[in-house]
N, C-alpha and C positions, 0 to 999 in steps of 0.2 A: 579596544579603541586605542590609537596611537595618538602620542601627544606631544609632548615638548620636553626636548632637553638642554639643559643650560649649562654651559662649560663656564665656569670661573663664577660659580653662584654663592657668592659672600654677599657681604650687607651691601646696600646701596642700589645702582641698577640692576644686577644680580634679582637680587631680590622681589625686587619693584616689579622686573619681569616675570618670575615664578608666578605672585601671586595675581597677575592680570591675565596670564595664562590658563592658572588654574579657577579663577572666577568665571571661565568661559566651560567650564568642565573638564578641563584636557589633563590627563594623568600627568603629574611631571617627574623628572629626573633631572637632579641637582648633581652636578660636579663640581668638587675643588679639592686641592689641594691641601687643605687643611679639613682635616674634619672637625673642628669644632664649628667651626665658619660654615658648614654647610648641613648640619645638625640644627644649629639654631636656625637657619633660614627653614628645614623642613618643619620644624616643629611651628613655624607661622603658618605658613600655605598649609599646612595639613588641616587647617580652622574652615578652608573653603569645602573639605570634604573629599578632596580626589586621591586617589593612589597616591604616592610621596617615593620616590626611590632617592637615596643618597649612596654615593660614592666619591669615594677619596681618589684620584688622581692627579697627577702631576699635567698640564699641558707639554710639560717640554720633554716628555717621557715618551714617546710613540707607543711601547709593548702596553705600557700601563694606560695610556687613554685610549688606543685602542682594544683595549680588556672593557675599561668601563663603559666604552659605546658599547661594545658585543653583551654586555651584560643588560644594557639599557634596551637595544632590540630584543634580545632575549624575555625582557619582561614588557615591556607596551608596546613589541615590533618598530618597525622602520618610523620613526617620527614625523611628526607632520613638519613638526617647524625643530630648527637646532638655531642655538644660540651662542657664538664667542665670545663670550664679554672678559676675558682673563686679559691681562695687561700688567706690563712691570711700568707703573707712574715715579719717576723723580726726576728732579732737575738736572741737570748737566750740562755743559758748553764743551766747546769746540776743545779738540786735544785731553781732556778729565780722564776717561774712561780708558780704559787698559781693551787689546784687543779681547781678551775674554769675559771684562764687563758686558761690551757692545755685542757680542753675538749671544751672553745670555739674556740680557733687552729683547734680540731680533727671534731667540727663541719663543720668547711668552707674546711676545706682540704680533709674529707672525705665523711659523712656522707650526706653531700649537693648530694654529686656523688652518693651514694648510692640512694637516696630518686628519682635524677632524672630519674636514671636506671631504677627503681622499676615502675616508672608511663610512661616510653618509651618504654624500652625494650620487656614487653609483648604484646604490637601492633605491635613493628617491625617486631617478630617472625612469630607472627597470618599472616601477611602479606608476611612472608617469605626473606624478606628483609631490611638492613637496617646499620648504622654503628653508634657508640659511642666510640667516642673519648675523651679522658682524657688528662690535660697539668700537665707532671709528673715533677718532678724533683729530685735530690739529689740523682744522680747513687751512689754516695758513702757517705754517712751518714757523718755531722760534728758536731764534740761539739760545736761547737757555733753558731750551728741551731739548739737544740735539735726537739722541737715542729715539725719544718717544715720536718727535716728526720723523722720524727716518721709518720706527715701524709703523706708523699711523699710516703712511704716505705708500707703504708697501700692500696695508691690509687694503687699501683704496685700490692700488689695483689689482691683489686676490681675488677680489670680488668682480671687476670687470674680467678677468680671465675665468673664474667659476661659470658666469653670465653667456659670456663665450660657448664653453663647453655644453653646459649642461641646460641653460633656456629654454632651447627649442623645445627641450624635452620634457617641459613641464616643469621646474624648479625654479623659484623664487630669489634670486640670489641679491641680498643686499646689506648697505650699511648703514648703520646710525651714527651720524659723525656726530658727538658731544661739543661744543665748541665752549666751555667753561667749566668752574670746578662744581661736581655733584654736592648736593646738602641737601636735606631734608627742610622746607619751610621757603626755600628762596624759588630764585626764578628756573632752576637747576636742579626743581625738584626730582628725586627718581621717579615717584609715581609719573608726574605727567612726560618724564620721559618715555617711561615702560607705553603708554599709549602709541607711542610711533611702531612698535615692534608691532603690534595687535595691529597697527590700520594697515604696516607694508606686509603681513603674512595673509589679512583679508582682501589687499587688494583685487581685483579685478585684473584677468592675466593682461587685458588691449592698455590697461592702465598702470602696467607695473614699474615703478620706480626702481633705482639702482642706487639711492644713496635718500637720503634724509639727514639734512644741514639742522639741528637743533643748535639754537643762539638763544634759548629762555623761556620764559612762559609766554610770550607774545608772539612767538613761532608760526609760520603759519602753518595748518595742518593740524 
């Protein structure tokens, strides 16, 4: 059975999603860049009972996330659903950042999603089925996030150009824009975040959405 793989699955949404995935049955496959960060996230979800794969890669590495996807088909095939959630989060204004701060930003916030798409999305298609989900954020751009509205603002329209491409042909393509900061207990919970990924990978294709605006627990949806 093919199931779910999560790119940047450290604590928090990361997480949240694994294990709403893996309550559904679905084998998962956790990536991040830190192995400790995605050891201790298997070691939860392994409690729902399914397969658990981890590996260590870097997003902004291509040879090495493309190793880890081929490894990840290799063990539960072509995925139903994949998941971007990796992001370089900090503050910054206008003129801060050095030109190789800003394109290491544009690496983890974009280009990671790009690279996964590129080595996912044309199995999905070939098989007719399948969905790619992105963890978006910054509905409205702030000076003192420049970097992250710039990559936020780019993964928004990755996802309209994946949509493009690969729709017709059965694939799922969307985002979850986060619009506040993640904690456990508030309105910004992860769990009732991870809920949006589970309703846009079930949706109904005449019904399929291309973004999901979360502003809190009073969200609609």
């Amino acid at each position: 059975m093919s199931g779910a793989v999560i790119i940047g699955a450290g604590p928090g949404i990361g997480q949240a999603v694994a294990h709403r995935f893996a309550r559904e049955g679905l084998p998962i496959t956790l990536i991040s860049r830190r192995d400790r960060h995605v050891k201790d996230v298997a070691r939860s979800v392994a409690s729902h009972g399914v397969p658990v794969v981890t590996l260590q890669a870097d997003s902004t590495d291509r040879a090495e996330l493309d190793a880890a996807l081929d490894q990840a088909v290799d063990r539960h095939g072509v995925p139903q659903v994949a998941v971007y959630n990796a992001a370089l989060v900090r503050a910054d204004e206008l003129g801060e950042l050095s030109v190789r701060e800003h394109m290491d930003a544009w690496a983890v916030n974009v280009i990671g999603a790009v690279n996964a798409a590129a080595r996912l999305l044309p199995a999905m298609a070939a098989r007719g089925s399948g969905t790619f989900l992105a963890t978006g954020g910054m509905p409205e751009p702030k000076p003192q996030y420049v970097s992250l509205s710039l990559g936020k603002s780019g993964l928004r329209t990755l996802t309209t150009l994946l949509d493009q491409q690969y729709g017709a042909a059965g694939v799922h393509v969307a985002a979850v824009t986060v619009d506040g900061p993640v904690a456990p207990g508030t309105d910004f919970d992860p769990d009732r975040i991870a809920e949006h990924y589970w309703r846009l990978h079930t949706q109904p294709r005449h019904l399929w959405a291309r973004e999901v605006v979360y502003s809190g627990a009073s969200s609609a949806g």
